[in-house]
C-alpha positions in Angstrom: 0.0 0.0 0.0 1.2 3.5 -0.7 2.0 5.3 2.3 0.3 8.3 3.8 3.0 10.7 2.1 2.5 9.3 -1.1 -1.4 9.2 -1.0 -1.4 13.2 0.0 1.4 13.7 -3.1 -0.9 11.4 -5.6 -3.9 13.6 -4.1 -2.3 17.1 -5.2 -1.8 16.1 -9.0 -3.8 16.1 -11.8 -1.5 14.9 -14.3 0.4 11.9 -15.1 2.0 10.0 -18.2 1.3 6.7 -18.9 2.5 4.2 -21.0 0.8 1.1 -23.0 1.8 -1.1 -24.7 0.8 -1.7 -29.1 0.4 -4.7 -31.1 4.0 -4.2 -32.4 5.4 -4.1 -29.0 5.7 -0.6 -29.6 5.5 1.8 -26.5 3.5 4.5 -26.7 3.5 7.2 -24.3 0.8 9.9 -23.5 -0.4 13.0 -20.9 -3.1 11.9 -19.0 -5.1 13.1 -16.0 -5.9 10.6 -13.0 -7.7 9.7 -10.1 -6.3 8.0 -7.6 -8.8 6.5 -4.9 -6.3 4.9 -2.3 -6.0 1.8 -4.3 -6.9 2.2 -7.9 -5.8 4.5 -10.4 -8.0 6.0 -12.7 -7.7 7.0 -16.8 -10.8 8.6 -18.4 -10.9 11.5 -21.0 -13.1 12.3 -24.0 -13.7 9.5 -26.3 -11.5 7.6 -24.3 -12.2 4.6 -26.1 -10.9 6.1 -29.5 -7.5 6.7 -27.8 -4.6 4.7 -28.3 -3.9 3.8 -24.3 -7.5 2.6 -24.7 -7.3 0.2 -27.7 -3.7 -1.3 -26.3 -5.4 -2.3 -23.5 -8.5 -3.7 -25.3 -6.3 -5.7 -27.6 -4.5 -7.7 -24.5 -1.6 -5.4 -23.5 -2.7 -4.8 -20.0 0.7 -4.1 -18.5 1.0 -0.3 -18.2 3.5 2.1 -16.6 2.1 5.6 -14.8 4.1 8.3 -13.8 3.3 11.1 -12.0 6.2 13.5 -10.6 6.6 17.4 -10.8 9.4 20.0 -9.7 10.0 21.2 -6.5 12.5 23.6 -8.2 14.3 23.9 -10.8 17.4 26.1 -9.8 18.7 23.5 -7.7 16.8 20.8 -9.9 15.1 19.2 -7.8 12.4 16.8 -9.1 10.0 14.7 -7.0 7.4 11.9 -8.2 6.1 8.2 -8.2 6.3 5.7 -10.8 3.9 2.4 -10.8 3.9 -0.3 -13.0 0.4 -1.9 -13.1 -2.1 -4.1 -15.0 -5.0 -2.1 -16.7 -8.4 -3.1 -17.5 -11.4 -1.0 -19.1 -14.2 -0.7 -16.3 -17.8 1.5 -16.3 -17.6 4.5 -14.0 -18.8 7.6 -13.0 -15.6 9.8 -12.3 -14.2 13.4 -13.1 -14.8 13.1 -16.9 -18.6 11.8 -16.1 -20.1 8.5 -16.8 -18.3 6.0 -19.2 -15.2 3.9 -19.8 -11.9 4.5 -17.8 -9.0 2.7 -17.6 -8.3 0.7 -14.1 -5.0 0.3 -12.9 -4.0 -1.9 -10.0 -0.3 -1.4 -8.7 1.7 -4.5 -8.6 5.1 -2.1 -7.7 5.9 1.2 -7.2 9.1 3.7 -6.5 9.0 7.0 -4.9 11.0 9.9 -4.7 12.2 12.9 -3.0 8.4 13.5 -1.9 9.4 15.8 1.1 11.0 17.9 -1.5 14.4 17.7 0.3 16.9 17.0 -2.8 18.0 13.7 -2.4 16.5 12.3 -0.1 15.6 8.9 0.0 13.1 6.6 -2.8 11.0 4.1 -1.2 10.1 0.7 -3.2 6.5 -1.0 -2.7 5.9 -4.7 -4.1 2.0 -4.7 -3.9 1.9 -8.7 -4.8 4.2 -9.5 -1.4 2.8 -6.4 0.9 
């Protein structure tokens, strides 16, 4: 489970990247916002169906990566963030896009970083299958 730190940071985003994978085993990366409910993460949009994340995940490729991080400065660089790597799967929902399809992620691992905004400080490493 994510602790309370990382809940409060996943709560004060809006935006995150994630990454599917295509029939090619090509990667495809894309901008998305998210809602995180303690457990789940979730991907909706407009059309969300028509988007490529979307139709990855329909065709099979349910692994998927999610990043969400931002800067805490940028003069000392100083970047802060978590990264999951999850499985997907397209659920019914009402959420902050409305009613319709979203993308569910489970977390099966995840890394954090620098979340007190001290540079440096230390990551934290969560295997959600042996927690």
């Amino acid at each position: 489970m994510f602790s309370n730190v990382e809940v409060d940071y996943l709560k004060s985003q809006r935006l995150a990247r994630i990454a599917t994978l295509g029939k090619e085993n090509q990667p495809d990366v894309a901008p998305v916002g998210f809602e995180f409910d303690g457990r789940y993460f979730y991907i909706g949009g407009h059309n969300p169906s028509q988007t490529r994340k979307f139709r990855n995940v329909r065709s099979g490729n349910r692994k998927v990566a999610l990043v969400v991080d931002d800067l805490v400065s940028v003069s000392p660089w100083n970047p802060r963030g978590i990264r999951v790597y999850g499985e997907a799967e397209i659920v019914e929902r009402e959420g902050r896009f409305g009613p319709g399809e979203y993308l569910r992620i489970t977390p099966t691992i995840s890394w954090s970083w620098n979340l007190d905004g001290e540079h440096g400080s230390q990551r934290t490493e969560h295997n959600w299958e042996t927690e």
